[in-house]
N, C-alpha and C positions, 0 to 999 in steps of 0.2 A: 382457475376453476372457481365456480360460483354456483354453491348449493339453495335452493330456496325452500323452505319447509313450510307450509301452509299448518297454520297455526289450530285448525280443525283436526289437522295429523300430530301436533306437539303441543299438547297442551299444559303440560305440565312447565316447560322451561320460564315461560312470564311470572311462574310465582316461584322461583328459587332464587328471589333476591335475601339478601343476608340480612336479617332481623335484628344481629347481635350489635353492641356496641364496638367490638370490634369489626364487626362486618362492615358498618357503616363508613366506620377511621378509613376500612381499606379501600372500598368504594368512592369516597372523598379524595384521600391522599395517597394512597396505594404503599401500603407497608411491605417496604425491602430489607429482607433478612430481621426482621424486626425489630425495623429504627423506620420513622416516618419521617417526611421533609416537610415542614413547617414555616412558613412565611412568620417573621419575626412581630407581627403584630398579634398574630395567634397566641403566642409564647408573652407578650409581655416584656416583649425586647425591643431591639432595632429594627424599627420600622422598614418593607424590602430586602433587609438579610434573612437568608433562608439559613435555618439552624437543622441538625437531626436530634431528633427527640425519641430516645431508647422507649420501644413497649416491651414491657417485661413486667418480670416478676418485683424489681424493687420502685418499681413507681407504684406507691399500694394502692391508690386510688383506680387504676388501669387494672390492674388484677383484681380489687374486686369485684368490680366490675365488667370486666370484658366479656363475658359469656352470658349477660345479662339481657334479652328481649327490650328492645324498645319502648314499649309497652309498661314494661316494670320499672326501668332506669328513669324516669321523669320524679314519681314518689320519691323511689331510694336516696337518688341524688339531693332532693328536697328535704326530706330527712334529715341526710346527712350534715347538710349545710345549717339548719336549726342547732343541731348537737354542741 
């Protein structure tokens, strides 16, 4: 079966893409049970080996920022990295 919604009847669904920094990770890479899969060039490893990479609470950089707008994470980040 194949529903089609005319976009005049939903307008609302085109802007509920996910803003957060972790919205993004999961829309990019798609975080499973929260661990993401990472091609080893991402990570600073072996280049084609795919590694999983824990999102959590003890990678403190991912926590403090994950709930951060896109919007604000460009500064912060920049910031942080002067420090």
């Amino acid at each position: 079966d194949l529903i089609l919604v005319d976009r005049h009847t939903d307008m609302v669904t085109p802007m509920c893409t996910q803003y957060t920094y972790e919205g993004l990770i999961d829309e990019m890479y798609s975080i499973k049970h929260g661990m993401v899969s990472l091609d080893g060039e991402v990570l600073r490893k072996e280049p084609g080996k795919k590694s999983l990479h824990p999102l959590n609470s003890t990678d403190t950089i991912f926590n403090d920022i994950r709930n951060f707008n896109i919007g604000v994470l460009r500064p912060y980040i920049n910031k942080r990295a002067q420090e």
